[in-house]
ZAMARGU-4260 file (C-alpha; in steps of 0.2 Angstrom, whole numbers, plus 5000, padded with zeros to 4 digits):
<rodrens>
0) 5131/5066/5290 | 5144/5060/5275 | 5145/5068/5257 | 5136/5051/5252 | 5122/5052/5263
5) 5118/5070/5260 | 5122/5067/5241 | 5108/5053/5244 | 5096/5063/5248 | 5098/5078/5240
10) 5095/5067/5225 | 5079/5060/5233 | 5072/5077/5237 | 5077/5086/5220 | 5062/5092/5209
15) 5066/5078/5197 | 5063/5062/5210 | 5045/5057/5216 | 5047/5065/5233 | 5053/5080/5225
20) 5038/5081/5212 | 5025/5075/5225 | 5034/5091/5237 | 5030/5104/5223 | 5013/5098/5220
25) 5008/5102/5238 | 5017/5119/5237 | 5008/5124/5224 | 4990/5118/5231 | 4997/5127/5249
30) 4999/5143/5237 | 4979/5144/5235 | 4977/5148/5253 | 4994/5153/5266 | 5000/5168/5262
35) 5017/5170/5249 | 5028/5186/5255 | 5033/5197/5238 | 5051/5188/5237 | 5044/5170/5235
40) 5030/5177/5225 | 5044/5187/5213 | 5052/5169/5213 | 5036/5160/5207 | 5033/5172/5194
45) 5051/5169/5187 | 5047/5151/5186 | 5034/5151/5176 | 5038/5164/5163 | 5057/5153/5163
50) 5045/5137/5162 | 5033/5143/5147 | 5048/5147/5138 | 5057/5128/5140 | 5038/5120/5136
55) 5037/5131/5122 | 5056/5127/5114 | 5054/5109/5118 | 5037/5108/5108 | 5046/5120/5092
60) 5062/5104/5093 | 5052/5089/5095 | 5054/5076/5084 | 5037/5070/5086 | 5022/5071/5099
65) 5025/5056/5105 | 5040/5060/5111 | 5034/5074/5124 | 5019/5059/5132 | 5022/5069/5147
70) 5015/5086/5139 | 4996/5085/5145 | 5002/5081/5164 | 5015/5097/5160 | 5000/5108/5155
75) 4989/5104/5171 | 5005/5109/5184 | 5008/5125/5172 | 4990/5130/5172 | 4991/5126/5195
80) 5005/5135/5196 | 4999/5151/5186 | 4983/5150/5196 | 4990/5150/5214 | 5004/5163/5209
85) 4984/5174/5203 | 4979/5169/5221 | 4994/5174/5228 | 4996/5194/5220 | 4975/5197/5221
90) 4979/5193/5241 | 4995/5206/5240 | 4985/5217/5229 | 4970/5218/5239 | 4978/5217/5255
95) 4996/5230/5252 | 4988/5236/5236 | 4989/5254/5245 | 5005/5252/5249 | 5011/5258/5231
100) 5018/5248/5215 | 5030/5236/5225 | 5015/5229/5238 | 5014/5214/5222 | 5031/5210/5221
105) 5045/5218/5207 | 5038/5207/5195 | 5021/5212/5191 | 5026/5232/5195 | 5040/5230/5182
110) 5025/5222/5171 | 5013/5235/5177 | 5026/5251/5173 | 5038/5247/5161 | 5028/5236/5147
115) 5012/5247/5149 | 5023/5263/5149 | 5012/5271/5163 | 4996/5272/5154 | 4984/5261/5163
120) 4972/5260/5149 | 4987/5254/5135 | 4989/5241/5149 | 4973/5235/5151 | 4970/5235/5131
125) 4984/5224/5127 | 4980/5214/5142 | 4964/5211/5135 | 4971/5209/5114 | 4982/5195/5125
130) 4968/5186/5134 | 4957/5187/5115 | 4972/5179/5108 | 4975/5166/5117 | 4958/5161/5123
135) 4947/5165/5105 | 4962/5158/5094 | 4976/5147/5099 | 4967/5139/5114 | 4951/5136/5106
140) 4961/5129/5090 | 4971/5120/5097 | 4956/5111/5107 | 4948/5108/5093 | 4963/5099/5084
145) 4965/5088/5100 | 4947/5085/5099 | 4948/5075/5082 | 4965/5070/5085 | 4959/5060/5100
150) 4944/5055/5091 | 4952/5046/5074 | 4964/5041/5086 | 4954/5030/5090 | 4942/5027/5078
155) 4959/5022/5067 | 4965/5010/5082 | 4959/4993/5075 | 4964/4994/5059 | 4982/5000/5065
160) 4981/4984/5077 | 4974/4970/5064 | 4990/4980/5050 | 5004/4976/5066 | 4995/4959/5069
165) 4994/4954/5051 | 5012/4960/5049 | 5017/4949/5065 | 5009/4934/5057 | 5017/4937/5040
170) 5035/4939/5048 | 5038/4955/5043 | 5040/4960/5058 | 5046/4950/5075 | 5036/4949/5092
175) 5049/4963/5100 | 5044/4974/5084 | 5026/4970/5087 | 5026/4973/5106 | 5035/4990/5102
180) 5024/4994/5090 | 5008/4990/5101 | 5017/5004/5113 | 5018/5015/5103 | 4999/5015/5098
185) 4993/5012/5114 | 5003/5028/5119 | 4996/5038/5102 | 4978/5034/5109 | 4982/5040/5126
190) 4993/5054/5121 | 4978/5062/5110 | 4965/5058/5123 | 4975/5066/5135 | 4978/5081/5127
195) 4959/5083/5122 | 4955/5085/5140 | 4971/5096/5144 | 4966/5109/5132 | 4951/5112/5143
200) 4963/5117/5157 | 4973/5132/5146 | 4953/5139/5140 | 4950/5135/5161 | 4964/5147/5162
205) 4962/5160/5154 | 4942/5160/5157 | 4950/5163/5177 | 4962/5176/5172 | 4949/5186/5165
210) 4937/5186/5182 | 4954/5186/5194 | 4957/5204/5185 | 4939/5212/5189 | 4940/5206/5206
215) 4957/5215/5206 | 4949/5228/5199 | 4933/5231/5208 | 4937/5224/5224 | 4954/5236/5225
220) 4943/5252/5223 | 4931/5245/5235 | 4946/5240/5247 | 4956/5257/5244 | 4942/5270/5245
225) 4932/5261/5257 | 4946/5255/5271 | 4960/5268/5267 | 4952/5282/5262 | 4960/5283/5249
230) 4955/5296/5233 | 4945/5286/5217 | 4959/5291/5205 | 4974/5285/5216 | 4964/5271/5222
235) 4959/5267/5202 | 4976/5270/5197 | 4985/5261/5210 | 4975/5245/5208 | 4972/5245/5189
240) 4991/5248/5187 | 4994/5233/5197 | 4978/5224/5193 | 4988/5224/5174 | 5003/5221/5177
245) 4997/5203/5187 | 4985/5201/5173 | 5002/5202/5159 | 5014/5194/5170 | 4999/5178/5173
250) 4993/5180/5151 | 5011/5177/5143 | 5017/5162/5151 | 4998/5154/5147 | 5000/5160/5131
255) 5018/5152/5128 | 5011/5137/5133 | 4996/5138/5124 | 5006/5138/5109 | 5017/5126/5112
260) 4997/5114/5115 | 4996/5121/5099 | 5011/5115/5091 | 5012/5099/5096 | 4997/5094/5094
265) 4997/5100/5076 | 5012/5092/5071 | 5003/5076/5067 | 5013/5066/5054 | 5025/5077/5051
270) 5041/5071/5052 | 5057/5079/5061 | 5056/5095/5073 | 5045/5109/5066 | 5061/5120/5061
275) 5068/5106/5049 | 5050/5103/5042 | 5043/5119/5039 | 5060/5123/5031 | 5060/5107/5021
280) 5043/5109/5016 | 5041/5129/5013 | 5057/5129/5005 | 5060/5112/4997 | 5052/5117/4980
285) 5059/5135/4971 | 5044/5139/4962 | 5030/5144/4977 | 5048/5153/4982 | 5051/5163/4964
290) 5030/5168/4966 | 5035/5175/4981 | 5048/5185/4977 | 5037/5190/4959 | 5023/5197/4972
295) 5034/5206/4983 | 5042/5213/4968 | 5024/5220/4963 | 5021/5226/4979 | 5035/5238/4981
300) 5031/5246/4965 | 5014/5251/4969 | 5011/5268/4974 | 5010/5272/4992 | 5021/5255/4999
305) 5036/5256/5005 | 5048/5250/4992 | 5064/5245/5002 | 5053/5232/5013 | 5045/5223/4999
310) 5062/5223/4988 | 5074/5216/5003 | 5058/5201/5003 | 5060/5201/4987 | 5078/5198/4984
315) 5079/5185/4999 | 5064/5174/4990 | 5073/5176/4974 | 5088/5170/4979 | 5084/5157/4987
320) 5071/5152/4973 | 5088/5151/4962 | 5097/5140/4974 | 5084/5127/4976 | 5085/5128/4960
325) 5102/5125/4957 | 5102/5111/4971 | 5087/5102/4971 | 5095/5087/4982 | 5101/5099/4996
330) 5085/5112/4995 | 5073/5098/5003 | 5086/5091/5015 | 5083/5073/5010 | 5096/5059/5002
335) 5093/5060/4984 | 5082/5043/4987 | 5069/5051/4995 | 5065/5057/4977 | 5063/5042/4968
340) 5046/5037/4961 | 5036/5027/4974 | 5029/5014/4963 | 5035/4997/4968 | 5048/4989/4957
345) 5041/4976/4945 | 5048/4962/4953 | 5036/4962/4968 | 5024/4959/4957 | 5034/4942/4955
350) 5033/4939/4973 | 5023/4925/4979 | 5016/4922/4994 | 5017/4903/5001 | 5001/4901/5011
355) 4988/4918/5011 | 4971/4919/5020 | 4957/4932/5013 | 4945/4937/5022 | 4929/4948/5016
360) 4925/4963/5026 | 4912/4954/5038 | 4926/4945/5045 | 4941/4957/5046 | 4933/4959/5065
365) 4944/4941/5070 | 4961/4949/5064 | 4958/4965/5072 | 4951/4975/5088 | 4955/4974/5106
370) 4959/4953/5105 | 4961/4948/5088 | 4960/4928/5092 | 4962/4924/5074 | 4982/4930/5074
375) 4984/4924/5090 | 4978/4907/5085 | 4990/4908/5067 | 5003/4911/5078 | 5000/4895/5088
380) 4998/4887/5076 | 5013/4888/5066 | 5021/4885/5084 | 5013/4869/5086 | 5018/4863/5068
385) 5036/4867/5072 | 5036/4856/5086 | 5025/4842/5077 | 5031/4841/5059 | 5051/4847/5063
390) 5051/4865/5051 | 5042/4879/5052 | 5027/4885/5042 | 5031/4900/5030 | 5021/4914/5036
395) 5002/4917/5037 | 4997/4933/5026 | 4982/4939/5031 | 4973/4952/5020 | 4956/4957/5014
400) 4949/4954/4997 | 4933/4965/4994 | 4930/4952/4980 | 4924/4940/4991 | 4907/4940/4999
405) 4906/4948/5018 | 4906/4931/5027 | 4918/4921/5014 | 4937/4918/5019 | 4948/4907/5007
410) 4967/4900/5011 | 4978/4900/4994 | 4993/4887/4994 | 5004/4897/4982 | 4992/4910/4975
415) 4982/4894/4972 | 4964/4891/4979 | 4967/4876/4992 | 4949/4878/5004 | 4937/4890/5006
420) 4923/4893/5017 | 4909/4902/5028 | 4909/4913/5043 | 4894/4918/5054 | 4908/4930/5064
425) 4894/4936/5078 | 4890/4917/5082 | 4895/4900/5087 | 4895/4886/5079 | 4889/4868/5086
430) 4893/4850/5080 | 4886/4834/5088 | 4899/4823/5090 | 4887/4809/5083 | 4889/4816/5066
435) 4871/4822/5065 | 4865/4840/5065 | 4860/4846/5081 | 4843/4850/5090 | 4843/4867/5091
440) 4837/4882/5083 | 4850/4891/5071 | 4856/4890/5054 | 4860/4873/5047 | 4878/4872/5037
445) 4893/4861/5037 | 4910/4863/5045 | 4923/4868/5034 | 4936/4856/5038 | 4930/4841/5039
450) 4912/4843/5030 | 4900/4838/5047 | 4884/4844/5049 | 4883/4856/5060 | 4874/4874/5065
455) 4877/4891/5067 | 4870/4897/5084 | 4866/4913/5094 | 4879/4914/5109 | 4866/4915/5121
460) 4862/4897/5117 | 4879/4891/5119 | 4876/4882/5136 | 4860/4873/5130 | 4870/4866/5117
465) 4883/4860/5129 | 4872/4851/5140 | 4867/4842/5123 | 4885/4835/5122 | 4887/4848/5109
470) 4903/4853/5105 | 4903/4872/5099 | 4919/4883/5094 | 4919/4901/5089 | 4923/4906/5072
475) 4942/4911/5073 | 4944/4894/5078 | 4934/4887/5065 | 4943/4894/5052 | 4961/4890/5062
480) 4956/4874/5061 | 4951/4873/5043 | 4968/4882/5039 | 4979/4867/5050 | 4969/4854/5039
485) 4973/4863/5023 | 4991/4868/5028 | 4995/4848/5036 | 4988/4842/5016 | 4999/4853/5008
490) 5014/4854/5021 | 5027/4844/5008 | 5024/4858/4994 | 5027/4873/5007 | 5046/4865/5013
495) 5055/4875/5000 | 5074/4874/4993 | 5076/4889/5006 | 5069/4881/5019 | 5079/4863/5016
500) 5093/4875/5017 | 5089/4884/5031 | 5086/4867/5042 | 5102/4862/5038 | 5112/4876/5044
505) 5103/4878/5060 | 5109/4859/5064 | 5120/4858/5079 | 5139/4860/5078 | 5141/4843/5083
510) 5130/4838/5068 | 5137/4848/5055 | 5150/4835/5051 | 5135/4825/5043 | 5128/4836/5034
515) 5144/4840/5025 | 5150/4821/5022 | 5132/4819/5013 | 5130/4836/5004 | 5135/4836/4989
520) 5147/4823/4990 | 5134/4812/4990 | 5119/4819/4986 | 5113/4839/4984 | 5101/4850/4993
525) 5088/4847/4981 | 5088/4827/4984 | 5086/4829/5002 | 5072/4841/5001 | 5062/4828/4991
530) 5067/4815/5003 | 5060/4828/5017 | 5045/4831/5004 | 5040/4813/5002 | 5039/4811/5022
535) 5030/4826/5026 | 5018/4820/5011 | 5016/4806/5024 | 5013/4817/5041 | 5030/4809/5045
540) 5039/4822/5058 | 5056/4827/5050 | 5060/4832/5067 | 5072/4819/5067 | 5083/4829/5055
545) 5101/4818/5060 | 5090/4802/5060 | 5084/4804/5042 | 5102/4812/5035 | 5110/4795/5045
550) 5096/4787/5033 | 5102/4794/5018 | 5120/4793/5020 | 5116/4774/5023 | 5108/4770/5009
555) 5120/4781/4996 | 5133/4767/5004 | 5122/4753/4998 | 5121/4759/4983 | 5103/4766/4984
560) 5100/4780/4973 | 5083/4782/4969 | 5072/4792/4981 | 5059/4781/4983 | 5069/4769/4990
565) 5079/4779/5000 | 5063/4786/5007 | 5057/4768/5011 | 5075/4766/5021 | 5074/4782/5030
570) 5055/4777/5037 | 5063/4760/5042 | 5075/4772/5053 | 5061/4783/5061 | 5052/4766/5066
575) 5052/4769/5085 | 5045/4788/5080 | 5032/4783/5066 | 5026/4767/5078 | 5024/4780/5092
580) 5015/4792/5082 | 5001/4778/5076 | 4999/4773/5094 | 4982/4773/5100 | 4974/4777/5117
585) 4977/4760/5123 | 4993/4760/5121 | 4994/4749/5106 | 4994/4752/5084 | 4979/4745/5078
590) 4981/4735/5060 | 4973/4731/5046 | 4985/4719/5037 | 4984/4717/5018 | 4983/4699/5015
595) 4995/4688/5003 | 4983/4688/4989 | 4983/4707/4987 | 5001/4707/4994 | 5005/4695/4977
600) 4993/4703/4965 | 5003/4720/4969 | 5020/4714/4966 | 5015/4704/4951 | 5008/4721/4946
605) 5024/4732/4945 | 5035/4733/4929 | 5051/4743/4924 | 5069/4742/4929 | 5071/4738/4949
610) 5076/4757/4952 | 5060/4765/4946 | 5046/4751/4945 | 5027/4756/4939 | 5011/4750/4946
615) 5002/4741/4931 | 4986/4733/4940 | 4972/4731/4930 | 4957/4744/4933 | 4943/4732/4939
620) 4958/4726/4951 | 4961/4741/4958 | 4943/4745/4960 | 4941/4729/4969 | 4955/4734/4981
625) 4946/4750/4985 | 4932/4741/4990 | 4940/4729/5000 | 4949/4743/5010 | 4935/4752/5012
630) 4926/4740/5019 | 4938/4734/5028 | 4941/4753/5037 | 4924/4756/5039 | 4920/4741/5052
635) 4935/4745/5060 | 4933/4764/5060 | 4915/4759/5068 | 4923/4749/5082 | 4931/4767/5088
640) 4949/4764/5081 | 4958/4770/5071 | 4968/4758/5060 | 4985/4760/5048 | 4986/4748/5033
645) 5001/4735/5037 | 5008/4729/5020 | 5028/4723/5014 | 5041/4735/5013 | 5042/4732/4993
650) 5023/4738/4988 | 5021/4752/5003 | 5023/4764/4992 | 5014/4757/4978 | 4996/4755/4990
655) 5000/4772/4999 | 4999/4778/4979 | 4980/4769/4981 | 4975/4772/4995 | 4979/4792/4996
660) 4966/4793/4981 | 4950/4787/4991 | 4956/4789/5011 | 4969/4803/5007 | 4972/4803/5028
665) 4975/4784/5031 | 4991/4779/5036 | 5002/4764/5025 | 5014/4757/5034 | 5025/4743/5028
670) 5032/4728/5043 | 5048/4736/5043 | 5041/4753/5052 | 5033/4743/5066 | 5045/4746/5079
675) 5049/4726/5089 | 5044/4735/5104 | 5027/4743/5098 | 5011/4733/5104 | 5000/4728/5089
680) 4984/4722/5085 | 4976/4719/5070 | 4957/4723/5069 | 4955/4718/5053 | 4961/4712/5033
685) 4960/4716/5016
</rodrens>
C-alpha cells in the first residue's frame, strides 16, 4: 500500500469523517455490554473529562449559539459515553471489586483516594453536593431556559419571516440576504427545539448516576461478603471507596457539560463570546463598579471580617471604577458610535416611500407564516412589470397600520391614498364571469379592482362554484391584483429622475454612444424622463429604450422641441411594438375610426402657436363626443372585442386628453402607429 492510499484512508476512518463518527457510536453502544479491560477503560475515562472540558471552553468563547448548531447532538454522545464508561467500572467493580483499589482502573482509585483523602464518607458527601448541583440547579435551569427558548422561538417565527419577506419586497435586502436569513431562523427554531429535548438527556444522566452508585454500593457488599467472604467493613470500604471514586470521576465531566447546556443556551441575544460580554457589560459603566468598592470598603471595617480580603476587592473595584471613568470609550470596548443616541436622524422622517401597502392586523396572516403568497406574488409582480413596461417597479413596502380596520388594506402612490379595499383572509372570493353576482351562499361585495359583483365564500364551497363557471381567487391574489391595476395607473409618476438615470447607465456598451450624443447635448435627463413618462401614461413598453432615444435624437434633428411632439414621433417609431400589443386573439387590431366630422371639429378646435396648441372645443361639443364614443365602445365591447380609437397623428393626443376622462383604459392610437404590416378591422365609428 502507497503513502497516498493509506493517507486516503486514514482520513476516511478518522473520528472526524462519517465512517469514523459512525465507528465510535458503535463503540460506545458495544461498551453497554462486552467487557472493557482497566487500560481502555482508564483511556475512556480520560476522554471524557478531556471532552467536557473543550465543550465547556467552546460554549465560554462562542460568539453566538448558533454557531455551536452541533451542541444538542454533542450532548447526547457525551451523556452515551459517560453512561457506558458507568457500565463498564460497576461490571470491574462488581466483578474485581475484591481485588483492591486498582480492579476499576487508575482513574476512578486516583478519584476514589486522592480527592476523597481516604475518608469514604467525605467522598460520598461531595459526591452527593456534586450530583444536588448539577441535577437541582444547572440542569433543571438550564431546561427550563431551553424550554421557553424553544417555545418563543417559535411562537416569534412568523413575525421574523413576514419582517425578512417585507424587507425582501421592500429591497432592503436582496434574495441571497433573504435566503441566508431564512437559514439562519430555520436553524434558531431548530437549534432551540433541539436543546429543549437535550436537556432531558443531562437530568437522564445524572438521574442514572445516582441509581448506578447504590447498585455499586449494595450489590458490592452483597458480591464481596457473600462470594468472597469477605469482612463487612473491608467489603464496605473497598466498594464505597471505589463505588465514589466512579461516581466523581462519571459527576464532573456531566457537570462540565451541564454548564456549558447552561451557557449557551442562556446566552440568548448577547452579542460576542461571554468573556467580552460579561466584561463589557459588568464593567462598562464606573458607577455599579465604585458601589462595589464603597461595600467592600464597609465590609472590611466591620468587626469580626477579615479586613485584608474585603480591602484588596475594594481597591481593585475602585480602580477600575476610576478608569472607566477616565475612559469611557475604551471601558465598554465599543467604537465611540455605539454611543450615539438611537433616535433616527430627522431626515428619515423626509423619506418617502414610492408605492406602500397597509394592511390591518386581520390580514398580516398573507405576508407572513409558513408560505406568505402575498410577497411572493409582489415579487412576481414587479418581475412581470419589468419585462412588460421595460423599468422596474420601486419596491413594495409592506407594513401594518393598526389604524385601519382588521380586514382593510390600502396601497399609497407617494404617501398618497391611490385604492383601498376589503379582505375576507379565511375565504375565497368568487366572480361570474357574466358580470352578475353569483348563486351561491356567502357574503355579497365587489371586487376591488375592477368593481364586479362578486361574493365571498367558505373554501369548502370552492368546487361548487367552479362547476358554475365561477371564477374564484384567494385573497393574496385579490389584493395583487388590485395593487397591478393601481401601480399600471400610476406607473408614469413612479419612473423617477433616479430611475431615468438608472436605465440609461445600464444600456449596453454598444448603446452608450447614443445615449451620450443625445444627453445633454441635445436634450437633459429630465426631457427624456417625461418623454418615458408620457408613454408609460399610455401602457406604452419603454422596453425599447435604443428605439425611443433613436426617436428623440431624430426629432431634435428636425427641429422638434416640444414633448408632445416628440412623444407623438417616438410612438410612430414603436409602431411594430404598439401594433402588436393592441393585437387581439385573432390575429388582427380591432378599430373604431373617428370620422372626418369629429376629425375636423377637433382640429378647427385647437389654438395657440404650433409648438404648444390647446383644445378649445366647446362643452356641449365635447359632451356629444363622449356620447358618441361611448356608444360607439359599447356595441363593439358587446361583440367581445376589444377596440382602440384610430384618429390622425395631429389630434391623437388632443382625444387621448378626452377620452382618458370617461374610458381612462382605452387605447388612442393615431394612423401613423398602425404598423403596414398589422391586420386591421374596424368594428365601428364615431
Amino acid at each position: 500500500m502507497d503513502s497516498a492510499t493509506l493517507l486516503s484512508t486514514v482520513k476516511r476512518y478518522a473520528p472526524g469523517s462519517d465512517i469514523g463518527l459512525a465507528l465510535g457510536v458503535v463503540a460506545l453502544l458495544s461498551v453497554l455490554v462486552l467487557p472493557l479491560p482497566t487500560i481502555l477503560l482508564d483511556m475512556g475515562l480520560a476522554l471524557s473529562l478531556t471532552a467536557s472540558v473543550l465543550v465547556l471552553m467552546v460554549a465560554l468563547f462562542l460568539t453566538r449559539p448558533l454557531d455551536f448548531t452541533s451542541f444538542p447532538t454533542l450532548l447526547l454522545l457525551t451523556t452515551l459515553l459517560r453512561l457506558s464508561l458507568n457500565v463498564a467500572t460497576t461490571r470491574l467493580i462488581l466483578s474485581h471489586g475484591n481485588e483492591g483499589p486498582a480492579a476499576a482502573g487508575h482513574v476512578v482509585a486516583a478519584f476514589g483516594g486522592f480527592l476523597m483523602g481516604g475518608d469514604v464518607v467525605i467522598g460520598l458527601i461531595i459526591f452527593a453536593i456534586l450530583l444536588v448541583v448539577n441535577f437541582m440547579v444547572i440542569t433543571k435551569g438550564s431546561g427550563r431556559i431551553a424550554e421557553v427558548a424553544a417555545r418563543f422561538s417559535l411562537d416569534a417565527m412568523p413575525g421574523k419571516q413576514m419582517a425578512i419577506d417585507a424587507d425582501l419586497s421592500a429591497g432592503l435586502i436582496d434574495e441571497k440576504t433573504a435566503h441566508r436569513r431564512r437559514k439562519e431562523l430555520e436553524e434558531e427554531s431548530g437549534f432551540y427545539g433541539a436543546m429543549d429535548g437535550a436537556a432531558k438527556f443531562v437530568r437522564g444522566d445524572a438521574m442514572a448516576a445516582l441509581l448506578i452508585t447504590v447498585i455499586n454500593i449494595l450489590g458490592g457488599l452483597a458480591i464481596g461478603v457473600i462470594r468472597h467472604g469477605m469482612p463487612f467493613a473491608e467489603a464496605a470500604a473497598t466498594f464505597t471507596t471505589l463505588t465514589a471514586g466512579d461516581g466523581l470521576v462519571s459527576q464532573i465531566p456531566s457537570l462540565l457539560v451541564s454548564t456549558a447546556a447552561g451557557i449557551v443556551v442562556t446566552k440568548g441575544g448577547m452579542e460576542g463570546s461571554a468573556d467580552v460580554a460579561l466584561m463589557r457589560q459588568l464593567g462598562g459603566n464606573p458607577k455599579p463598579l465604585a458601589m462595589a468598592a464603597g461595600a467592600a470598603a464597609v465590609l472590611s471595617l466591620m468587626p469580626g471580617l477579615p479586613t485584608l480580603p474585603f480591602m484588596v476587592l475594594a481597591g481593585f473595584a475602585g480602580g477600575g471604577a476610576w478608569l472607566r471613568h477616565k475612559h469611557p470609550a475604551a471601558a465598554a470596548d465599543a467604537p465611540p458610535e455605539a454611543f450615539v443616541a438611537s433616535e433616527p436622524p430627522i431626515a428619515e422622517a423626509l423619506r418617502m416611500d414610492m408605492i406602500r401597502l397597509e394592511l390591518g392586523y386581520g390580514l398580516l396572516s398573507l405576508a407572513g407564516g409558513d408560505t406568505p403568497r402575498l410577497t411572493e406574488q409582489i415579487k412576481g409582480l414587479r418581475r412581470a412589470l419589468a419585462t412588460e413596461m421595460g423599468f422596474v417597479l420601486p419596491p413594495v413596502r409592506i407594513q401594518d397600520n393598526m389604524q385601519l380596520p382588521a380586514d382593510t388594506y390600502v396601497v399609497k402612490i407617494k404617501e398618497i391614498e391611490a385604492g383601498k379595499g376589503e379582505l375576507r383572509p379565511t375565504r375565497l372570493l368568487a366572480m361570474d364571469p357574466g358580470g352578475s353576482a353569483p348563486a351561491l351562499p356567502g357574503e355579497q361585495t365587489r371586487e376591488p379592482a375592477f368593481g364586479l359583483p362578486a361574493l365571498w365564500i367558505e373554501p369548502d364551497e370552492r368546487e361548487e362554484a367552479m362547476f358554475r363557471g365561477c371564477t374564484v381567487v384567494d385573497p393574496s391574489s385579490v389584493l395583487t391584483t388590485h395593487l397591478t391595476e393601481i401601480v399600471r395607473e400610476n406607473v408614469a409618476e413612479l419612473l423617477s429622475y433616479a430611475e431615468t438615470q438608472k436605465l440609461l447607465d445600464e444600456l449596453p456598451r454598444d448603446q452608450q454612444k447614443l445615449v451620450t450624443d443625445l444627453i445633454p447635448a441635445q436634450m437633459s435627463v429630465g426631457g427624456v424622463q417625461r418623454v418615458l413618462q408620457s408613454l408609460l401614461s399610455e401602457r406604452v413598453s419603454i422596453r425599447d429604450l435604443p428605439t425611443i432615444l433613436e426617436g428623440i435624437q431624430e426629432a431634435y434633428g428636425g427641429a422638434i422641441r416640444a414633448v408632445p411632439a416628440i412623444v407623438t414621433h417616438v410612438r410612430a417609431r414603436l409602431a411594430r411594438q404598439i401594433s402588436d400589443a393592441h393585437t387581439g386573439p385573432g390575429g388582427f387590431i380591432p378599430l373604431v375610426t373617428l370620422s372626418p366630422q369629429w376629425e375636423t371639429a377637433f382640429l378647427e378646435s385647437l389654438a395657440g402657436p404650433p409648438e404648444d396648441r390647446q383644445l378649445a372645443m366647446a362643452p356641449t361639443r365635447l359632451q356629444a363626443f363622449m356620447t358618441a364614443v361611448r356608444t360607439a365602445f359599447d356595441t363593439a365591447t358587446a361583440s367581445g372585442e376589444a377596440p382602440v380609437l384610430l384618429t390622425s397623428g395631429g389630434i391623437r393626443g388632443h382625444v387621448r386628453t378626452v377620452v382618458e376622462r370617461f374610458r381612462p383604459g382605452t387605447p388612442v392610437l393615431s394612423q401613423l402607429e398602425i404598423h403596414p404590416k398589422a391586420r386591421i378591422r374596424t368594428v365601428g365609428t364615431v
